[in-house]
C-alpha positions as CSV (number, residue, x, y, z in Angstrom):
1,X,-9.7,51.9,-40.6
2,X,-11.8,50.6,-37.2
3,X,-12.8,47.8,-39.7
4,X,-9.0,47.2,-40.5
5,X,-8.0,47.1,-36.8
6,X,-10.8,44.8,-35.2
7,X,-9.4,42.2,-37.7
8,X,-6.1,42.6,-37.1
9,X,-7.0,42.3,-32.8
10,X,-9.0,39.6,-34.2
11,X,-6.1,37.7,-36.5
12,X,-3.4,38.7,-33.3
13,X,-6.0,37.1,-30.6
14,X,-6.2,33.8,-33.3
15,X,-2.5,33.6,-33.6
16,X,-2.0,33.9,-29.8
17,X,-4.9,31.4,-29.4
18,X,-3.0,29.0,-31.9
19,X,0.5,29.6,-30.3
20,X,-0.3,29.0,-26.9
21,X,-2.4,25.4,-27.6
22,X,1.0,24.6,-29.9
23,X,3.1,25.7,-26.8
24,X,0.6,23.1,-24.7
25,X,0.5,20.2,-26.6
26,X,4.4,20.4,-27.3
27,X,5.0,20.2,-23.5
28,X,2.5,17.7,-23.0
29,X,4.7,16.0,-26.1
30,X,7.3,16.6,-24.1
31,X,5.8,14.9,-20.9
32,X,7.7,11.0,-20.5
33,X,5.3,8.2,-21.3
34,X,3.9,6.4,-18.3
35,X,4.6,3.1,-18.4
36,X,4.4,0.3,-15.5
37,X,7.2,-2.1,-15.0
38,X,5.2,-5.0,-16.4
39,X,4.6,-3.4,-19.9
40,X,9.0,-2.3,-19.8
41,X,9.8,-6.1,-19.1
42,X,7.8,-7.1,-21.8
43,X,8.5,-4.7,-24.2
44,X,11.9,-3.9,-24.0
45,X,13.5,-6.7,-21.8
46,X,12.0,-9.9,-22.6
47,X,15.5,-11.1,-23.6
48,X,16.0,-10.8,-19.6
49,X,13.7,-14.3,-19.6
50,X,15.0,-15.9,-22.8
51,X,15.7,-19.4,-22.0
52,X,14.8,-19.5,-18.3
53,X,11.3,-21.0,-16.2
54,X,9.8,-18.4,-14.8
55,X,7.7,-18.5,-11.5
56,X,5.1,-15.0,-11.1
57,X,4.4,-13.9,-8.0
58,X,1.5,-11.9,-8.3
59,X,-2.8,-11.3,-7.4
60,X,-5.5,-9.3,-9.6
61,X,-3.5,-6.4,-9.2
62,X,-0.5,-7.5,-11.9
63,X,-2.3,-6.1,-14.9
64,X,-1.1,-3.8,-17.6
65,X,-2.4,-0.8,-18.4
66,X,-5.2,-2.6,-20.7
67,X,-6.1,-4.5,-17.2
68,X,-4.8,-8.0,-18.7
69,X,-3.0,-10.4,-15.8
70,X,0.8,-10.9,-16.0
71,X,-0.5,-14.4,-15.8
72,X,-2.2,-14.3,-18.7
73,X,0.1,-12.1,-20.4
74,X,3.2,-14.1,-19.6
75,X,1.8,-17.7,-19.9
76,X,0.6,-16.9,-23.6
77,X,3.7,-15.4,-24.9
78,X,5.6,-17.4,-27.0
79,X,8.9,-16.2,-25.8
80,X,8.4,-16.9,-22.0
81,X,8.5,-20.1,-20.5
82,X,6.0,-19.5,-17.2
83,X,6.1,-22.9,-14.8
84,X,4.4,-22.0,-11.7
85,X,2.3,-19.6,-9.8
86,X,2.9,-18.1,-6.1
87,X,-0.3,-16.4,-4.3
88,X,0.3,-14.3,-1.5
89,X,-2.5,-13.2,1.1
90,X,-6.1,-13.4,-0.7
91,X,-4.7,-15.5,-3.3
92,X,-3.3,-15.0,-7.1
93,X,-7.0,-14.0,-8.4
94,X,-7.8,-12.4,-5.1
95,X,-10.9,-14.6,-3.9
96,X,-9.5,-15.1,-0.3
97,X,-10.7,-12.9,2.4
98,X,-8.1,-11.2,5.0
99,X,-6.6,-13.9,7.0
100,X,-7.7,-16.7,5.2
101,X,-6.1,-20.0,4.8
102,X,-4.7,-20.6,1.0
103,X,-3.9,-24.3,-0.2
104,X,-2.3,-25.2,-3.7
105,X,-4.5,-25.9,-6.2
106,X,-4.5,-25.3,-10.2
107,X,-5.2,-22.1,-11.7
108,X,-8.5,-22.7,-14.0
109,X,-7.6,-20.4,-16.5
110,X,-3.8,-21.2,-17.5
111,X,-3.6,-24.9,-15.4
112,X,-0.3,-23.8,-13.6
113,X,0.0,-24.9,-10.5
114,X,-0.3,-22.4,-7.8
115,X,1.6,-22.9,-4.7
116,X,0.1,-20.3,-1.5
117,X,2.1,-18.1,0.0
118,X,0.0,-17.3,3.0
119,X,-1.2,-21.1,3.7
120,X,1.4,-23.2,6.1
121,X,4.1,-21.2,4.5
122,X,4.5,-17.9,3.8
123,X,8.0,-18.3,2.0
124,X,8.6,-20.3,-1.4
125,X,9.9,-23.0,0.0
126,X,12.7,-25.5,-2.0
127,X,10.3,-27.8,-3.2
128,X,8.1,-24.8,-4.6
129,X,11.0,-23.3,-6.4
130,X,12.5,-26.8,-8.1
131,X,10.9,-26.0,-11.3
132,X,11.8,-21.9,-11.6
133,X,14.7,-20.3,-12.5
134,X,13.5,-16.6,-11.9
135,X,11.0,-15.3,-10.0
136,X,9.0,-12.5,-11.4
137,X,7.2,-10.4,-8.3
138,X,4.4,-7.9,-9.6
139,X,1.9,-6.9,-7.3
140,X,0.3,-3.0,-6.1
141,X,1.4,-2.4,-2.2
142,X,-0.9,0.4,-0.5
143,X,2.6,2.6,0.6
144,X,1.7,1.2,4.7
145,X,4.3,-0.7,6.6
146,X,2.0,-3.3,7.7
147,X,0.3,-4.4,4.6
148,X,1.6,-7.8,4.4
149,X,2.5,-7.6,0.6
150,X,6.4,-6.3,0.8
151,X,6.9,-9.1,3.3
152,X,5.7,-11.4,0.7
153,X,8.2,-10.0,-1.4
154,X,11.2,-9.9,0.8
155,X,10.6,-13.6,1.7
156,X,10.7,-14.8,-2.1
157,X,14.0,-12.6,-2.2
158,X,15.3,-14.7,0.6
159,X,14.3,-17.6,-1.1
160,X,15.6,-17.0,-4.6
161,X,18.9,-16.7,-2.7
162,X,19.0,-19.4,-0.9
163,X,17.7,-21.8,-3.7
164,X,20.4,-19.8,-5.9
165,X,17.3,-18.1,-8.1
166,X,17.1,-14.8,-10.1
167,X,14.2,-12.0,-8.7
168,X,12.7,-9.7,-10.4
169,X,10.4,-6.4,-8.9
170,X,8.1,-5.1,-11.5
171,X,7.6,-1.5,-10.1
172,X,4.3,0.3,-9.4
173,X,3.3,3.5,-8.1
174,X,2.9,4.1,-4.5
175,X,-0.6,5.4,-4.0
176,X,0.1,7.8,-1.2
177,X,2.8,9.3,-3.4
178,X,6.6,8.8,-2.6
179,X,7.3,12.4,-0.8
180,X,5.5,12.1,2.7
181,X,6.9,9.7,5.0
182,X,5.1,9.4,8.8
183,X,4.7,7.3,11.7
184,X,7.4,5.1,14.0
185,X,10.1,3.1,12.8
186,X,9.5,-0.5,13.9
187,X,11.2,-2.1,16.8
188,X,13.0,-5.5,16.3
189,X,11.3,-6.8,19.3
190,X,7.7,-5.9,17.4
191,X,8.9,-7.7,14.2
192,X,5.9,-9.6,12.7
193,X,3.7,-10.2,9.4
194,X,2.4,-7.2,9.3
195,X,5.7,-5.4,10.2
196,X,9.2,-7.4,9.4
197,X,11.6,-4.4,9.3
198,X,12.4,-1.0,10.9
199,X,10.4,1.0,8.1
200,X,8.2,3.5,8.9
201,X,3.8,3.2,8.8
202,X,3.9,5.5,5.9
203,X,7.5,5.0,4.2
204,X,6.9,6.4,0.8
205,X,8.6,4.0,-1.1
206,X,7.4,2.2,-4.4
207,X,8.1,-1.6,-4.0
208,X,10.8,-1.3,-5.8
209,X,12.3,1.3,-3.8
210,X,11.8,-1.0,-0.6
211,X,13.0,-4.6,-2.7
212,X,16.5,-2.6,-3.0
213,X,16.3,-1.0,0.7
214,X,15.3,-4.7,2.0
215,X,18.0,-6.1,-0.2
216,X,21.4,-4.0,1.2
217,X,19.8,-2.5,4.6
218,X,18.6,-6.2,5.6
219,X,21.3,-8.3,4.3
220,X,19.0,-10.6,1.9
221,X,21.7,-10.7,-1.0
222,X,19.7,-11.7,-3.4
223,X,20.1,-11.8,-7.4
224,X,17.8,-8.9,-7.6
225,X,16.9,-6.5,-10.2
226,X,14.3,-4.1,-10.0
227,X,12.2,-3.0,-13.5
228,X,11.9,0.5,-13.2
229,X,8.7,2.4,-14.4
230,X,8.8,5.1,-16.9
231,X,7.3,8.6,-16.2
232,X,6.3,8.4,-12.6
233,X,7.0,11.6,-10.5
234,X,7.7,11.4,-6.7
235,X,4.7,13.6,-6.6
236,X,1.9,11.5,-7.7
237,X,-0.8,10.0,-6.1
238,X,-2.9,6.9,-8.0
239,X,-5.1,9.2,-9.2
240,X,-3.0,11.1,-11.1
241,X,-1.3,8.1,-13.0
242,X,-3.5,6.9,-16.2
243,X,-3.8,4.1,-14.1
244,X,-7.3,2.0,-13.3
245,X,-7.7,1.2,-9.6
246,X,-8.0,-2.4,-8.7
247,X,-8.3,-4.0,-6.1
248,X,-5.3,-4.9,-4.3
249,X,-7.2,-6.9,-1.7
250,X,-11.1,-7.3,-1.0
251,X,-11.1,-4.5,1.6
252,X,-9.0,-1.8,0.1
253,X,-11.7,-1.0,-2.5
254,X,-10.8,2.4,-3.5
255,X,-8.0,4.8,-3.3
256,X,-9.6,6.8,-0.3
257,X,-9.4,3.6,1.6
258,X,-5.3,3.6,1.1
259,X,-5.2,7.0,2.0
260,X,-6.7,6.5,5.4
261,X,-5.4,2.9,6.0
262,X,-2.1,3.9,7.5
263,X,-3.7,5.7,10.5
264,X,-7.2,4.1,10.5
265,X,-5.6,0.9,10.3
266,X,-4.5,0.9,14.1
267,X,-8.3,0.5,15.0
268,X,-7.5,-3.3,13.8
269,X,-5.5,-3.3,17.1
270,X,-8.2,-2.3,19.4
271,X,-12.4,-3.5,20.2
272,X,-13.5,-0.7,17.8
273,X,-14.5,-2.0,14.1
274,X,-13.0,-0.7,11.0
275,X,-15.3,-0.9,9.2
276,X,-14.8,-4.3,7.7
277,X,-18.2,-5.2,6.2
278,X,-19.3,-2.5,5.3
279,X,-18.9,-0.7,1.9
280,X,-16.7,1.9,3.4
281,X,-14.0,-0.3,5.5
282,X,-11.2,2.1,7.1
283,X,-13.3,5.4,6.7
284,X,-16.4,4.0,8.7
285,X,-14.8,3.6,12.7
286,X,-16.7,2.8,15.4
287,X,-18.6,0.4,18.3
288,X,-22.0,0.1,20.0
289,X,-20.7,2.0,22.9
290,X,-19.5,5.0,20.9
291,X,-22.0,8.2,20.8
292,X,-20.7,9.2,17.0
293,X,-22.0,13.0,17.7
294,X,-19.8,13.4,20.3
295,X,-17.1,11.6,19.0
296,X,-17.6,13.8,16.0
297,X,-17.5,16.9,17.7
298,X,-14.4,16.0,20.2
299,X,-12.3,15.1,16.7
300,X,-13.4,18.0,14.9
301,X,-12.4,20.4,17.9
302,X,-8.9,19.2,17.3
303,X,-8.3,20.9,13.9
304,X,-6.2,18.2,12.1
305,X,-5.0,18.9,8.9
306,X,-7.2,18.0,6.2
307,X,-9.6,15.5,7.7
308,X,-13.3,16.4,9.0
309,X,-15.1,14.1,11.0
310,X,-18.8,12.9,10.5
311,X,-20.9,11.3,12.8
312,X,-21.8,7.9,11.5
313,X,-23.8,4.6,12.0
314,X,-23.5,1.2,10.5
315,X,-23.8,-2.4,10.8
316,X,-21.0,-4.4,9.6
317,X,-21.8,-7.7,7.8
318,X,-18.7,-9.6,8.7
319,X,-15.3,-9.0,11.5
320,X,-16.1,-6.8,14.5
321,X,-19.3,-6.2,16.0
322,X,-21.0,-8.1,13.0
323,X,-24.6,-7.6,12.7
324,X,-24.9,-5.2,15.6
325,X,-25.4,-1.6,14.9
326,X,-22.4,0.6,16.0
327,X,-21.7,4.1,15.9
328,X,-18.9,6.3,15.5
329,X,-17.4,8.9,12.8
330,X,-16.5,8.8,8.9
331,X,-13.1,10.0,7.8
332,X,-13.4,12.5,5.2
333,X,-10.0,14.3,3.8
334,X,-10.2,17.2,2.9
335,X,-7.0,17.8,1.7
336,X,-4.4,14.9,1.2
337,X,-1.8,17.2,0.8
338,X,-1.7,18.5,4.3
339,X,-3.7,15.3,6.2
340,X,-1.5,12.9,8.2
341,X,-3.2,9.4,8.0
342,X,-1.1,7.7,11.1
343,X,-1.0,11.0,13.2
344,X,-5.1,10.9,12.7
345,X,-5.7,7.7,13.1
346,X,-3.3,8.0,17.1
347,X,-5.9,10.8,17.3
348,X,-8.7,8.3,17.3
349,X,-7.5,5.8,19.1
350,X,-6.7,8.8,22.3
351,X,-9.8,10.2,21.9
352,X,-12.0,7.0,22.2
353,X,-9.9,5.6,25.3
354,X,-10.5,9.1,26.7
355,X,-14.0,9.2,26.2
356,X,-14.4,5.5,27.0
357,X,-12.0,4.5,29.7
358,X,-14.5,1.6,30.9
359,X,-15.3,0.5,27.5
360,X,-12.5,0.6,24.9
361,X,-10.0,-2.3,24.8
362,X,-6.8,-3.0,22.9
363,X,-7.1,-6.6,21.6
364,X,-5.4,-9.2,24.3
365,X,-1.8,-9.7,24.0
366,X,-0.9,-13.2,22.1
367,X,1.4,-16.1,23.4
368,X,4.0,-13.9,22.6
369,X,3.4,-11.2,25.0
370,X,3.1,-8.4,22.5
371,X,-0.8,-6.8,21.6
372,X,-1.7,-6.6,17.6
373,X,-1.6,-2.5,18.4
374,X,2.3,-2.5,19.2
375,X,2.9,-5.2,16.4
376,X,1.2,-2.6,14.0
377,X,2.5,1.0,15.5
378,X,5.6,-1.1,16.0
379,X,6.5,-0.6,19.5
380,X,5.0,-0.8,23.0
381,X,5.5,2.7,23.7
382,X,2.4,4.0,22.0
383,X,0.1,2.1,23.6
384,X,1.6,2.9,27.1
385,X,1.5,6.2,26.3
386,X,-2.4,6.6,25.7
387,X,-2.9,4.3,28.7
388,X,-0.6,7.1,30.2
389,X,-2.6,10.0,29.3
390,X,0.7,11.2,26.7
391,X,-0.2,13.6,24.4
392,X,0.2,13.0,20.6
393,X,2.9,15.6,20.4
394,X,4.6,13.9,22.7
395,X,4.3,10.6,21.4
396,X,5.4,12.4,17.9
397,X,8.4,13.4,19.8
398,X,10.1,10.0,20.8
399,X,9.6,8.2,17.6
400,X,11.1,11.5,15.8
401,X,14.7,10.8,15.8
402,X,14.2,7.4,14.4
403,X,12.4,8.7,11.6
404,X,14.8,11.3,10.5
405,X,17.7,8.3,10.4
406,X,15.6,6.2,8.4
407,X,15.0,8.9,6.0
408,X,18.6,9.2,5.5
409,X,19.0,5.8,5.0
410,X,15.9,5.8,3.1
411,X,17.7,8.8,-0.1
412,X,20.0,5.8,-1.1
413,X,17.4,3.7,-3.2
414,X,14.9,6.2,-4.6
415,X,14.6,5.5,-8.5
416,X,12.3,8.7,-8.7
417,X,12.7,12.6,-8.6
């Protein structure tokens, strides 16, 4: 009898075993395919380029999920007509560094020509576009307001309509996710390259999301259509795509770098360094004035959610301070879920002026008037508010109302749950 009951516990634990991996694997059947808007257009809407010269406006990061280019993808198939190439900043195969000049010149690999967008112009200009019917825009953005990308895009949507042209937005995850949104809405007055419209820092927004926003909100018109992705939830970082990080410009190596760049990016608007060449740039902050222990400790003390603060010293090869040793603090989150990139990175931008009233400098303003800080926080109020000895909270508070309208604005052209 013992005999007959251990094998029937055994048989029940086998068919609960059984049922339970069945239940699994038929949720996980269940589960939508992930699938980027490159690989929809060109598996179930190449007829939307039948007959028609298509332009790409793209860098390394237009791949597939296999990694293959759009370039390459599109100029060998048989059924698409590709004409030209459009780079934006660091070029279509991503060999220019931040800032640097682009000319036209023929891509080696396919011999289109490739016209820059980030050389004397930064939109497709009339004679760029005489050969193009459509324009096919597929590149990863970083989910900050001031990584020049989106304005790339939002140009070539102003172009397509005035040069009566199709566009087309080949959607990609944002990094960050697309639930937390942070950070200032940008002033008209602080309009520039690295900020063109009254989003916020961290607007969590694919770029498809923002080409429709940009489209209505900003009165571009164009002939737009966005090519949705397949399977991507509001909820989901990079990481947690079956998606292979590459690089979407030379110093945005890894996916830790986007998650700190929309705070730690401020430091670009200041004397600090960023850590631009070195092989952490936007975790690694400091100067050769800084004592990183104390800078450490001072950050630590303010209990930010999940972010610790090392002390740190390194000697960039290139930008800022190069090849002088400088000291200051690493970023390291701890938990992304709670950690507030542009919130932290205000943090460190008080709490070096505080320490280093004699020593820290915002950069110099430029013809315009306006410093590179308030182009990137978009406004002038930050910066007068450190210099003011404001508390964060309070700075938190004035941009707050803004915020909340532009996330009600913002519901209208989500594609994702």
């Amino acid at each position: 009898m013992k005999k007959w009951l251990a094998g029937m516990m055994t048989l029940l634990i086998i068919m609960a075993v059984y049922s339970s991996a069945t239940a699994d694997k038929s949720k996980h059947d269940k589960q939508p395919k992930f699938r980027l808007g490159v690989d929809v257009l060109l598996q179930d809407k190449i007829k939307t380029l039948k007959n028609k010269r298509v332009g790409i406006i793209t860098n390394p990061t237009g791949v597939n999920q296999e990694l293959t280019s759009i370039v390459d993808l599109m100029s060998s198939h048989k059924e698409i007509n590709v004409t030209a190439l459009y780079g934006p900043e660091h070029g279509v195969r991503g060999s220019a560094q931040a800032g640097q000049y682009v000319d036209f010149y023929t891509d080696p690999k396919t011999g289109l020509p490739v016209y820059s967008l980030y050389g004397i112009t930064k939109k497709p200009t009339p004679e760029m576009l005489e050969n193009v019917d459509v324009l096919v825009f597929d590149i990863q953005d970083v989910g900050s307001r001031f990584y020049t990308y989106i304005y790339t895009m939002a140009l070539a949507m102003e172009a397509a309509k005035e040069n009566n042209k199709e566009i087309i937005v080949l959607d990609r995850p944002n990094p960050l996710g697309g639930q937390e949104v942070e950070g200032p809405v940008l002033e008209d007055k602080y309009s520039s390259f690295v900020g063109e419209f009254p989003i916020p820092v961290r607007h969590g927004m694919t770029v498809g999301e923002l080409a429709l926003l940009f489209n209505k909100e900003f009165n571009i018109g164009a002939d737009l259509t966005v090519v949705k992705m397949e399977g991507w939830k509001r909820y989901q970082h990079y990481d947690e795509t079956p998606l292979e990080w590459v690089l979407p410009s030379p110093n945005m190596p890894t996916l830790e770098t986007a998650s700190v760049y929309p705070g730690a990016a401020l430091i670009e608007g200041t004397n600090l360094s960023e850590g631009r060449g070195t092989a952490k740039p936007f975790e690694l902050i400091g100067a050769p004035f800084i004592n990183g222990d104390e800078l450490a400790e001072n950050l630590n003390k303010l209990d930010l959610p999940g972010v610790l603060f090392r002390s740190a010293s390194f000697t960039p090869s290139f930008s800022k301070h190069v090849n002088v040793l400088s000291h200051g603090i690493q970023i390291h989150v701890t938990n992304r879920n709670e950690y507030k990139p542009f919130e932290t990175g205000l943090h460190i931008v008080k709490t070096v002026h505080d320490m280093y009233p004699n020593d820290f400098a915002f950069r110099t303003p430029g013809s315009n008037g306006i410093s590179f800080f308030d182009n990137l926080v978009g406004n002038g109020s930050i910066r007068q508010g450190i210099e003011q000895g404001k508390t964060v909270s309070q700075m938190k508070a004035e941009w707050k109302n803004g915020l909340k309208d532009f996330m009600d604005v913002r519901k209208k052209y989500l594609l994702y749950k």
